[in-house]
Rosetta silent file (secondary structure, phi, psi, omega in degrees, C-alpha in Angstrom):
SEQUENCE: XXXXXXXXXXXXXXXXXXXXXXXXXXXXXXXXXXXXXXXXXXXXXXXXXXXXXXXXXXXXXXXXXXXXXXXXXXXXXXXXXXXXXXXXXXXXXXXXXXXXXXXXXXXXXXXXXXXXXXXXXXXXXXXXXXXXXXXXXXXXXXXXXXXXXXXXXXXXXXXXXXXXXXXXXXXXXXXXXXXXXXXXXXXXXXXXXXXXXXXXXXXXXXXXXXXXXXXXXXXXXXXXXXXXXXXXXXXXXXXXXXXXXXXXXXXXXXXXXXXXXXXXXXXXXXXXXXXXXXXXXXXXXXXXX
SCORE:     score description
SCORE:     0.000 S_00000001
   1 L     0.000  -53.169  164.340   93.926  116.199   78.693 S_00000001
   2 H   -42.890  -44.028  176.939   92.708  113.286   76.918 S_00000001
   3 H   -60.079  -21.557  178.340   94.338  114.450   73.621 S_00000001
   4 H   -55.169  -58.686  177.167   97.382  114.512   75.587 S_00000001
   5 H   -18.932  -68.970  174.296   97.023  111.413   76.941 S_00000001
   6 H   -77.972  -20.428 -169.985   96.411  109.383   74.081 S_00000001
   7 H   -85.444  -19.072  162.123   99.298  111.432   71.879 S_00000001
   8 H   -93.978    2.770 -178.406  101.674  110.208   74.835 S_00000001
   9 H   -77.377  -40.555 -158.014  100.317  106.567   74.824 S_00000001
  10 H   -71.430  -43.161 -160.071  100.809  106.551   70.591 S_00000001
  11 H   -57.221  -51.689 -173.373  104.906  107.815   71.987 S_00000001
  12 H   -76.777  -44.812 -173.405  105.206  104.790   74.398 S_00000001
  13 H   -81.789   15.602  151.881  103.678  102.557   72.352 S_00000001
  14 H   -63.501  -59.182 -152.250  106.048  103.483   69.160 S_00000001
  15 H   -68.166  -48.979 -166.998  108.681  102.341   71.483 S_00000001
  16 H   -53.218  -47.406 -171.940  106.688   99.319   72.954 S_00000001
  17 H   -44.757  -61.924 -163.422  106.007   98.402   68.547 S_00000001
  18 H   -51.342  -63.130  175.263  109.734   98.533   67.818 S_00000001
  19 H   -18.738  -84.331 -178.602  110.716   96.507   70.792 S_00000001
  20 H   -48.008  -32.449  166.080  107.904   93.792   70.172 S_00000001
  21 H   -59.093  -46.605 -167.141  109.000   93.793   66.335 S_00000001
  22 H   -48.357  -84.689 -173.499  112.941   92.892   67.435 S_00000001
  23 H   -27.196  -38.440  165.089  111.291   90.091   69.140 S_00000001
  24 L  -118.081   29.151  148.262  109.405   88.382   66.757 S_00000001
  25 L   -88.820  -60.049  170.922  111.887   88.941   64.272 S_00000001
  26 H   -78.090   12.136  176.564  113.962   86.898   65.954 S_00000001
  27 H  -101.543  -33.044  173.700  111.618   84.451   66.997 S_00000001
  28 H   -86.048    8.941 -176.109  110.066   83.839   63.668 S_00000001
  29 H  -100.227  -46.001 -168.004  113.705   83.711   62.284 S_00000001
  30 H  -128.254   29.511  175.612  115.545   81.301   64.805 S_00000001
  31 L    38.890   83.017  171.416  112.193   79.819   67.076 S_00000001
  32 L  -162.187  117.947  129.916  113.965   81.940   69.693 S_00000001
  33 L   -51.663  100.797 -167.949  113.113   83.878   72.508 S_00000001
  34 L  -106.065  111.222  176.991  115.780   86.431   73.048 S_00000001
  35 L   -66.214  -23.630  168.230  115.648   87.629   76.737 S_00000001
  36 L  -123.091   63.137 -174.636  118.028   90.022   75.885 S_00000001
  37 L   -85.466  -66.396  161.320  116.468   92.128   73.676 S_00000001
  38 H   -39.234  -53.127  177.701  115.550   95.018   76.294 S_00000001
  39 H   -61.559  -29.038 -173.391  119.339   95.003   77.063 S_00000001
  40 H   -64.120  -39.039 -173.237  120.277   95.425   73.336 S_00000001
  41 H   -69.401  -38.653  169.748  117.811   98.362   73.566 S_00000001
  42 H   -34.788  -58.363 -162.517  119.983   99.632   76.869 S_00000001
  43 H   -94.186  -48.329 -172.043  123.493   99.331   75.524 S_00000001
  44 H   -66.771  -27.141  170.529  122.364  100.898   72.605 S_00000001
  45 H   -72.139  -50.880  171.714  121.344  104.200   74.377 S_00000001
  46 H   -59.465  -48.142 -162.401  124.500  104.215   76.475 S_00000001
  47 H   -59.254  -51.812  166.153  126.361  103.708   73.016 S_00000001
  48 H   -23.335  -63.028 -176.207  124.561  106.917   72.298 S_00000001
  49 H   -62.956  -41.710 -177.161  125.472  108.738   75.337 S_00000001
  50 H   -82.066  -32.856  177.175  128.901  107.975   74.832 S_00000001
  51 H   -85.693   14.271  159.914  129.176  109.307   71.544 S_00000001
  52 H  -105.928  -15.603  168.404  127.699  112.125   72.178 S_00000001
  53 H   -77.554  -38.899  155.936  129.991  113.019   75.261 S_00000001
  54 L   -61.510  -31.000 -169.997  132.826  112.481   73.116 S_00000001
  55 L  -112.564   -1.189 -146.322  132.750  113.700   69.678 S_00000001
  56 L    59.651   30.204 -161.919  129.308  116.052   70.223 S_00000001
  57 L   -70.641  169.092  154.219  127.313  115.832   67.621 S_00000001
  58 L   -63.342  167.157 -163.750  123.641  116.839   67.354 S_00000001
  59 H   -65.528  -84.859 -137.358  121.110  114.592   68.867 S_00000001
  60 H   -63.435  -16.550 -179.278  118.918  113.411   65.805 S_00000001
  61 H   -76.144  -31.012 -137.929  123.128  112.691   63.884 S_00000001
  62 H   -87.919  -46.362 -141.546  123.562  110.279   67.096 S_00000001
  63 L   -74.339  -48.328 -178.289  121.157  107.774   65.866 S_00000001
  64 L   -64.549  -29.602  160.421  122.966  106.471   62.457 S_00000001
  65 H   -45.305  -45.306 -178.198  126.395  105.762   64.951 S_00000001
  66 H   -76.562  -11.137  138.854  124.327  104.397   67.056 S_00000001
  67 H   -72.924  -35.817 -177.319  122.792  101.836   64.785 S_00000001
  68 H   -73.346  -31.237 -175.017  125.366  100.957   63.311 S_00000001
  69 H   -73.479  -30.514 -174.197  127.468   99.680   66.996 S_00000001
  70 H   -46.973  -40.260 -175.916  123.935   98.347   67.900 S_00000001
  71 H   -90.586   -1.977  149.787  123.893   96.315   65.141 S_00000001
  72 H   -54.097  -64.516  158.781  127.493   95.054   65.424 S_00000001
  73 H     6.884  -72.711 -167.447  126.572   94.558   68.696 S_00000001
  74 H   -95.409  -50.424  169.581  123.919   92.158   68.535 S_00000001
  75 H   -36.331  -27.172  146.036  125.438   90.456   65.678 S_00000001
  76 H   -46.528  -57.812 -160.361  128.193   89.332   68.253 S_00000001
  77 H   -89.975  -39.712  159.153  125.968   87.708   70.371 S_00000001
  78 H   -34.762  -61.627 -154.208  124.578   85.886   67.571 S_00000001
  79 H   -87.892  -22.693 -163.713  127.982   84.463   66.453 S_00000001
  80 H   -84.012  -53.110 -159.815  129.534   84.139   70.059 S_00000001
  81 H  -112.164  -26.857 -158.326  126.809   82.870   71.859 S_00000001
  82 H   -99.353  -50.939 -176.790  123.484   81.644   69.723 S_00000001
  83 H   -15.031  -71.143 -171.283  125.650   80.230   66.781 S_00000001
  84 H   -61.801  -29.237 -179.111  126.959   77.535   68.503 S_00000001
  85 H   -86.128   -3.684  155.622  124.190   76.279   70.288 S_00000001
  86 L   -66.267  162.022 -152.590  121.953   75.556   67.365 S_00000001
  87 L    89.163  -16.054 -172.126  120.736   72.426   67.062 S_00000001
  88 L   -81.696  169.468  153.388  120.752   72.092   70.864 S_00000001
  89 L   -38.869  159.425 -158.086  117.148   72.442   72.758 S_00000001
  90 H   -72.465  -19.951 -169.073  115.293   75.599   73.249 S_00000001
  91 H   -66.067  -32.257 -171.515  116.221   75.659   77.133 S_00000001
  92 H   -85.395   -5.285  157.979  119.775   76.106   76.774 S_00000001
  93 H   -71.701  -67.934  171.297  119.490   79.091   74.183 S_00000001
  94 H   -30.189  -30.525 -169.775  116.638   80.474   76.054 S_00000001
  95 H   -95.512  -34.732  167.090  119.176   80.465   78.824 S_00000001
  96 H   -34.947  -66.375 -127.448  122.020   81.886   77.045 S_00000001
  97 H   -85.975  -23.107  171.734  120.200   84.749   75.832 S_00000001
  98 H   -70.756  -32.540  175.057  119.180   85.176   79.700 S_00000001
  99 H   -61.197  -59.401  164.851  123.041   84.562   80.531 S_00000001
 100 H   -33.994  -64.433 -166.593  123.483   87.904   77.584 S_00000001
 101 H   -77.931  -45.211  171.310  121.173   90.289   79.498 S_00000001
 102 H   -46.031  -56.081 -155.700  123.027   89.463   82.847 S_00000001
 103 H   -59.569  -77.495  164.597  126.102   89.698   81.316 S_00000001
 104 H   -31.693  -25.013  174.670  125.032   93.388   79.530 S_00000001
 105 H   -88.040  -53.780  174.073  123.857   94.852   82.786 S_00000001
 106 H   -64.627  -11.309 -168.695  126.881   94.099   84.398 S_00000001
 107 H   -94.060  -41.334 -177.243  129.207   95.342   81.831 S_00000001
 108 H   -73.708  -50.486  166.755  127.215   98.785   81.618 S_00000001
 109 H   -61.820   -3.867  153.795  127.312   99.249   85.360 S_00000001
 110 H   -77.571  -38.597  168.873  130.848   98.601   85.290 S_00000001
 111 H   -82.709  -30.184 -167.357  131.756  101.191   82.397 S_00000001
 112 H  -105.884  -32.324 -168.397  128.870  103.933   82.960 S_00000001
 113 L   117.364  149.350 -167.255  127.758  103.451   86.388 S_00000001
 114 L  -120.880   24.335 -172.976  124.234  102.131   88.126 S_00000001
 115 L  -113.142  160.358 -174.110  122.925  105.610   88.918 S_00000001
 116 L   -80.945  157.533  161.981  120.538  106.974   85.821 S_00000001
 117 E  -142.840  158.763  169.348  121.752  109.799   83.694 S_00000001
 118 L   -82.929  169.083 -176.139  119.907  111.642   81.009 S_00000001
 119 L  -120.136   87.497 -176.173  120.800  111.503   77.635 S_00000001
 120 L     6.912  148.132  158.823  121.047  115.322   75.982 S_00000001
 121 L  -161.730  124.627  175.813  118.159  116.100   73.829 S_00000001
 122 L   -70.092  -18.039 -176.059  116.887  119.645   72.429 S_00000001
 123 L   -82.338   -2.960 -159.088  113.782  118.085   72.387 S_00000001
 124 L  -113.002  -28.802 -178.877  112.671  117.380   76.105 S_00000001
 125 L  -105.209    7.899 -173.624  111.929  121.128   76.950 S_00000001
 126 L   -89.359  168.959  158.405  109.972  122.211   73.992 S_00000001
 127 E  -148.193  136.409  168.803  106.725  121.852   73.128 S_00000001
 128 E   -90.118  115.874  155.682  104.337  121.894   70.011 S_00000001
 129 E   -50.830  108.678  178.807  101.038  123.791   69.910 S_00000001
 130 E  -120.854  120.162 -173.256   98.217  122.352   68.418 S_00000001
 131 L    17.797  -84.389  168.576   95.530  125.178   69.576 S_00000001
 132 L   -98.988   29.557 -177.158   94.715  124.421   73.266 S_00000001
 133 E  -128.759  134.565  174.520   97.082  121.289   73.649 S_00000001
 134 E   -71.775  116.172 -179.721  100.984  121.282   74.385 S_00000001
 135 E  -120.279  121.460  162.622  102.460  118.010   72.535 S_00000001
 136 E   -65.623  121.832 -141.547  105.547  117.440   73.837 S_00000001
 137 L   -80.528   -2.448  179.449  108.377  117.753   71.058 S_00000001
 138 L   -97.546  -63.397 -178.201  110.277  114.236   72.359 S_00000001
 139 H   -59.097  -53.077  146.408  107.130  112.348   71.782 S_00000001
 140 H   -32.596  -32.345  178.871  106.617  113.617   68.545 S_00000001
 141 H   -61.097  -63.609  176.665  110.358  113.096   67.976 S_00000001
 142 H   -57.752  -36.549  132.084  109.806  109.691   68.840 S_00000001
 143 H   -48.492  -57.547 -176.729  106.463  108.642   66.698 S_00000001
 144 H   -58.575  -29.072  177.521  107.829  110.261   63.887 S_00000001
 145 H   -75.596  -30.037 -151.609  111.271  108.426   64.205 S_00000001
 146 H  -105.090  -27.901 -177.244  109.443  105.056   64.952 S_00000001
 147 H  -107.197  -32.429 -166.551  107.145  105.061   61.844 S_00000001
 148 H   -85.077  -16.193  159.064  109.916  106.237   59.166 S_00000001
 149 H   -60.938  -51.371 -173.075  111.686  102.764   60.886 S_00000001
 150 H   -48.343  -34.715 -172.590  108.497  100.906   60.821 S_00000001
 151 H   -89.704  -19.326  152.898  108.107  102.196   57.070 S_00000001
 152 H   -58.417  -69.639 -162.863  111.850  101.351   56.245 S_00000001
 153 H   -63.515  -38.060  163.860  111.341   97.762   57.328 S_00000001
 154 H   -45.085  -70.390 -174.076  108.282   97.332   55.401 S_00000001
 155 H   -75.833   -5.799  142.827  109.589   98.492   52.041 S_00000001
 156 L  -102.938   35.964  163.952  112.891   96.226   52.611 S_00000001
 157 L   -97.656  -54.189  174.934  110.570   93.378   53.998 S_00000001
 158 L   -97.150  -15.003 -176.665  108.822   93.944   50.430 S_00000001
 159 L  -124.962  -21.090  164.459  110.939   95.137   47.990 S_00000001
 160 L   -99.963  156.470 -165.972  114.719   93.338   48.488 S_00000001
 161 H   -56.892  -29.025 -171.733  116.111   90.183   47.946 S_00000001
 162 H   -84.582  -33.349  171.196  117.193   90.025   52.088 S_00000001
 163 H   -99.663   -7.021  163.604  114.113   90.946   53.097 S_00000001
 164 H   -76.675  -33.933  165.975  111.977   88.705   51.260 S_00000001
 165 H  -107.511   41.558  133.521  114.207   86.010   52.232 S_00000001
 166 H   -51.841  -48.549  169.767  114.182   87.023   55.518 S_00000001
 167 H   -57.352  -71.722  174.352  110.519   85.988   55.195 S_00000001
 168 H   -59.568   55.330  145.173  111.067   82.455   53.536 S_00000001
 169 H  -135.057  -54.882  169.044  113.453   81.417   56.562 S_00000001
 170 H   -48.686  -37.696  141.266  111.352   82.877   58.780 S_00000001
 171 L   -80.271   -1.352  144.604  108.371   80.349   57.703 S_00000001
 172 L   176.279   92.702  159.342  110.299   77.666   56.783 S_00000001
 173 H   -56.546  -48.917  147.798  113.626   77.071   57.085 S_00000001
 174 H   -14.472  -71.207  164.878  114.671   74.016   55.894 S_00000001
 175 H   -40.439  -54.050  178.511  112.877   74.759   52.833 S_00000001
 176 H   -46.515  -48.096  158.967  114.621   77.888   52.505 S_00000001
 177 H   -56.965  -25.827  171.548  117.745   76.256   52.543 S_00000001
 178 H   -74.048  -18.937 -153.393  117.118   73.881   50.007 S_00000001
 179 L   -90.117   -2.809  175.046  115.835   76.315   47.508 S_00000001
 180 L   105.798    3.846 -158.029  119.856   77.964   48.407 S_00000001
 181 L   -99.676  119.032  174.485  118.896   80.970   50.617 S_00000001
 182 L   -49.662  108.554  171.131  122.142   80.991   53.134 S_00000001
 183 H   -95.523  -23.249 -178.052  119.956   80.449   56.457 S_00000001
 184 H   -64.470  -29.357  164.744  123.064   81.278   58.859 S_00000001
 185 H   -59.862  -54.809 -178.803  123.297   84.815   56.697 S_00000001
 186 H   -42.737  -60.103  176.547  119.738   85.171   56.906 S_00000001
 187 H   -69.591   -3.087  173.797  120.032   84.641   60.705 S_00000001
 188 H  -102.138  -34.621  151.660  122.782   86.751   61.413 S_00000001
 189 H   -45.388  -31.913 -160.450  120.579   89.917   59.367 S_00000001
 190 H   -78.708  -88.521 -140.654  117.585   89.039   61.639 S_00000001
 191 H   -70.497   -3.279  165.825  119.891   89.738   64.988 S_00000001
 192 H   -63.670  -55.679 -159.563  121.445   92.796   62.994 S_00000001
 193 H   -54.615  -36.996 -177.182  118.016   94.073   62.476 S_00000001
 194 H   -94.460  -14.489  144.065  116.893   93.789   65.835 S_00000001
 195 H   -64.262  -38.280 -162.693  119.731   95.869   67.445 S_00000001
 196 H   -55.693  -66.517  169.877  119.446   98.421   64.759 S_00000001
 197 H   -26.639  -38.470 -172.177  115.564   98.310   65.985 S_00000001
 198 H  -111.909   23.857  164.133  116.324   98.496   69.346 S_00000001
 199 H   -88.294  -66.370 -176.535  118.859  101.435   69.266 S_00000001
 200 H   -35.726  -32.801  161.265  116.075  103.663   67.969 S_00000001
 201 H   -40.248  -69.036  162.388  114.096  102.603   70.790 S_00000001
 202 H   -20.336  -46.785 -139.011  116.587  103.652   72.920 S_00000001
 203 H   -85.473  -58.720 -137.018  117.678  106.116   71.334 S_00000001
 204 H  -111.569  -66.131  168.822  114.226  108.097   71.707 S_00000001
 205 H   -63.567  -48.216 -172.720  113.288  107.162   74.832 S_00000001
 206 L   -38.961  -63.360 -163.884  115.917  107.725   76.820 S_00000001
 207 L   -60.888    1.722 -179.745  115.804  111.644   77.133 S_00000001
 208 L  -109.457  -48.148  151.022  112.311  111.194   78.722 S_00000001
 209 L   -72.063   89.198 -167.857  113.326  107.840   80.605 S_00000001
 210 L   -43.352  149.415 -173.629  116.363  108.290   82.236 S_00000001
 211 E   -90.099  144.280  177.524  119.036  105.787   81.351 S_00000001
 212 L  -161.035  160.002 -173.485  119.709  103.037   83.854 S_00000001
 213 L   -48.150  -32.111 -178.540  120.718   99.631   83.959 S_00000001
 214 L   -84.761  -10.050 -164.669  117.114   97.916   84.232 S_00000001
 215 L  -104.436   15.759  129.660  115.344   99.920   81.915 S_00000001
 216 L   -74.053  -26.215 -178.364  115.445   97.561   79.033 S_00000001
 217 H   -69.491  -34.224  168.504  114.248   94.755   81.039 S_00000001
 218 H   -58.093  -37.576 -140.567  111.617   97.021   82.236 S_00000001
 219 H   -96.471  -37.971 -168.561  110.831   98.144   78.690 S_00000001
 220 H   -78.892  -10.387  160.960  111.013   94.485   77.144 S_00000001
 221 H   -67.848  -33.448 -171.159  108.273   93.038   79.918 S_00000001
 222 H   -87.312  -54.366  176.760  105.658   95.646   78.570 S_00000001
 223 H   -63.670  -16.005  149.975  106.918   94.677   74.862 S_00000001
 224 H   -52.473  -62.488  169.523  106.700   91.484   75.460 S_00000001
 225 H   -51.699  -57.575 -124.803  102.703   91.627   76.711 S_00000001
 226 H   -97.384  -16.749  168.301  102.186   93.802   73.824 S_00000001
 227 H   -51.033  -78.335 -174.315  103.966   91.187   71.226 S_00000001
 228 H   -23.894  -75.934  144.990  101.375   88.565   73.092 S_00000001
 229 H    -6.670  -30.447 -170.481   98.559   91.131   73.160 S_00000001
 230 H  -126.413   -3.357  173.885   98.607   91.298   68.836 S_00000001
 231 H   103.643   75.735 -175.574   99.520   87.534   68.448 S_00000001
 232 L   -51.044   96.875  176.322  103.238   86.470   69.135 S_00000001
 233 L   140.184   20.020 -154.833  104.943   85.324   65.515 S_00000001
 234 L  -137.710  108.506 -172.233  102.672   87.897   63.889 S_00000001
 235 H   -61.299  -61.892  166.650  104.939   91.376   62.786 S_00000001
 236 H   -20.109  -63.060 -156.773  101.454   93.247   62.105 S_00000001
 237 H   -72.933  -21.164 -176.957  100.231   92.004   65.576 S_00000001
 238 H   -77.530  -18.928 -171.741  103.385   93.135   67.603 S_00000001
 239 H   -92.467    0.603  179.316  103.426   96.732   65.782 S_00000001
 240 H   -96.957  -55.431 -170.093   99.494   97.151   66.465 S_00000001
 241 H   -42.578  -25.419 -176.200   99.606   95.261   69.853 S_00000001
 242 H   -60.380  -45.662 -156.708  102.693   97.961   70.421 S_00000001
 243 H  -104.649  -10.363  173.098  100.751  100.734   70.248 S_00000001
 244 H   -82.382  -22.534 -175.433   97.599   99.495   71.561 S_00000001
 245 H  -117.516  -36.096  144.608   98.796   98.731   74.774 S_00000001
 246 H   -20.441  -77.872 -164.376  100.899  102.279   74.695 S_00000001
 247 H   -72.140  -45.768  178.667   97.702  104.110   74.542 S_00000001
 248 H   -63.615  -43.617 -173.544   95.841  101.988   77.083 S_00000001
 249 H   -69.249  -25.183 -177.307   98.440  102.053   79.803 S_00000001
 250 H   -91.383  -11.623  169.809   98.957  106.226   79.553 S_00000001
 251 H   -74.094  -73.900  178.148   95.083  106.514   79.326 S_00000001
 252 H   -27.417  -64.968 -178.816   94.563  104.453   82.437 S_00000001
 253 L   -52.509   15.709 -159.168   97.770  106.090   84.313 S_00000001
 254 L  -123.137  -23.436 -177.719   95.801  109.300   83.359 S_00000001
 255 L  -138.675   21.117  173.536   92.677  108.632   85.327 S_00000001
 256 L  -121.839 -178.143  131.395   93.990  106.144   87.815 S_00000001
 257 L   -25.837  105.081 -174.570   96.545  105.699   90.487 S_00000001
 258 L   -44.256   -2.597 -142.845  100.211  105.976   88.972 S_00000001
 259 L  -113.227  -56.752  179.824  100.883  102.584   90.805 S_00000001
 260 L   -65.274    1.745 -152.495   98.487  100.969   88.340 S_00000001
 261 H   -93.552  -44.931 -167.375   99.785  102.326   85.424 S_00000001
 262 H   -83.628    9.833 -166.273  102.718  100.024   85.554 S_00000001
 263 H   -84.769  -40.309  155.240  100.621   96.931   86.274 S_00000001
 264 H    19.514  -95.152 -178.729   98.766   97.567   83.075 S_00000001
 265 H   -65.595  -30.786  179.622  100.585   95.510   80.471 S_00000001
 266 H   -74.032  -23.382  164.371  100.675   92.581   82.691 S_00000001
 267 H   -86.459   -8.857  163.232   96.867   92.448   83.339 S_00000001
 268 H   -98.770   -7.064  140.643   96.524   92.476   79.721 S_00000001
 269 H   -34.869  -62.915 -175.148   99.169   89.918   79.528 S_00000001
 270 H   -80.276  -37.749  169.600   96.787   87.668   81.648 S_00000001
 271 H   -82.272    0.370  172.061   93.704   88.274   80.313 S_00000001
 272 H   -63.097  -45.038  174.372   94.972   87.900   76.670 S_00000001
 273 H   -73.206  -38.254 -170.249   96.018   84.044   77.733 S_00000001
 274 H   -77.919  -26.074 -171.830   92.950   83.295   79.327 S_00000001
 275 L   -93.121  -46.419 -144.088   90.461   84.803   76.722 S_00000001
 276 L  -130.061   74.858  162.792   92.566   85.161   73.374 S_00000001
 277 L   -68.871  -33.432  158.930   96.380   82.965   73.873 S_00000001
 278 L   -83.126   17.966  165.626   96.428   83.924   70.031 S_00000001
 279 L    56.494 -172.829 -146.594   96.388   87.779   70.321 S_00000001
 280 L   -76.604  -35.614 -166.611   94.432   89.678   67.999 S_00000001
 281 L  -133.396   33.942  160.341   96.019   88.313   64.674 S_00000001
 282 L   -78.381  155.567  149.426   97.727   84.990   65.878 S_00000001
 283 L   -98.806  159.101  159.175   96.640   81.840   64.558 S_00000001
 284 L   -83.525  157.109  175.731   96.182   78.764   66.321 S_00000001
 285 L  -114.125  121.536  158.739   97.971   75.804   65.348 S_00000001
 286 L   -93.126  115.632  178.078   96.823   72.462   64.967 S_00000001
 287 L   -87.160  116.289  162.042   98.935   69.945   65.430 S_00000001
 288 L   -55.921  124.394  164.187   98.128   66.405   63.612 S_00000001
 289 L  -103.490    0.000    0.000   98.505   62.946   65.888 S_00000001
């Protein structure tokens, strides 16, 4: 049971990793909280749904359509709504992007509907043997899909010109602009990246987690602790904190009360601030008077 356990904790916490990456992509790119990051993941699953009720393709063919509107998507909300307000204070972005996820919830319960539906998958009734333990073939879908993204994003993080200066904007912009690096491209790639990110999330989860309007909001409060949880600005700490907090909450829910399972990330959300506010691989910053 334990091997189970923990092989469906590494599944949720792929998803929780991905999530928490979006997030501090765009936070170390534009000092921005984006509240509606869970909805991007949301919209992106419905985008899914519909193109698979329409044209029919196979499930795992779904995913490159599906990245591509995601990332169209979010790149909208970039130019429509965050564009303008730079330069203004953090509250009124922060509130936009809260204004975004309202907006996205209402627009999907107006075209799809507020009751869940599943999202087709060949993958939800199978299972893989590994001698006496059943591994469910959607959780496997879903680690394996979540590390060849994690392992994309690395090697263009390390080896192209966009993703290294992704990096130099993300630690200092200003500079980056002097030295010529386009920071308004650079920030409209960041908010590409992180719908692309958060359709696989979606994408993946969904046939085990039915789709419904809330369940990015649900999904980005747990990604959110687990961002915290590994050191919030820190890419490393959100994809270990992802998966770290995966495995604890499906171990616990495994030998506890299901009621506690979802309470989880939020008690490690609190004790992370009181003992550690700089996660496992934040730094602190000291500020000069």
């Amino acid at each position: 049971m334990l091997i189970q356990l923990i092989t469906s904790g590494i599944a949720l916490g792929s998803i929780y990793a991905l999530i928490a990456l979006a997030l501090v992509l765009i936070f170390k790119g534009a000092q921005l909280l984006n509240l509606a990051q869970g909805e991007l993941v949301t919209i992106a699953a419905y985008f899914s749904l519909a193109i698979l009720t329409q044209v029919q393709i196979p499930y795992l063919l779904v995913i490159l359509p599906a990245l591509v509107l995601a990332g169209i998507f979010a790149l909208l909300v970039e130019r429509i709504v965050i564009r303008p307000l730079i330069g203004s204070e953090e509250w009124p972005i922060l509130l936009a992007t809260w204004g975004v996820s309202i907006t996205i919830r209402g627009m999907i319960g107006l075209i799809w509907g507020h009751e869940p539906r599943p999202l087709p998958s060949p993958f939800t009734s199978s299972h893989l043997r590994l001698g006496p333990y059943a591994l469910s073939a959607q959780e496997v879908v879903i680690i394996l899909t979540s590390l060849l993204m994690l392992t994309f994003f690395y090697l263009f993080f390390t080896r192209t010109k966009s993703g290294l200066a992704m990096q130099v904007v993300a630690d200092n912009a200003t500079g980056a602009s002097l030295c010529g690096i386009s920071v308004s491209r650079i920030n409209a790639l960041t908010w590409m990246t992180s719908g692309m990110v958060a359709a696989v999330a979606g994408i993946t989860i969904s046939p085990i987690f039915f789709l419904h309007v809330d369940m990015g909001f649900e999904l980005l409060l747990s990604a959110f602790s687990a961002a915290v949880l590994g050191g919030f600005g820190s890419i490393i700490g959100a994809i270990v904190g992802g998966y770290l907090l995966g495995i604890i909450q499906t171990v616990s829910g495994g030998y506890m009360p299901a009621a506690i399972k979802s309470s989880v990330p939020f008690v490690i959300l609190i004790l992370v601030l009181i003992f550690r506010p700089t996660g496992i691989f934040g730094k602190a910053i000291v500020e000069k008077k």
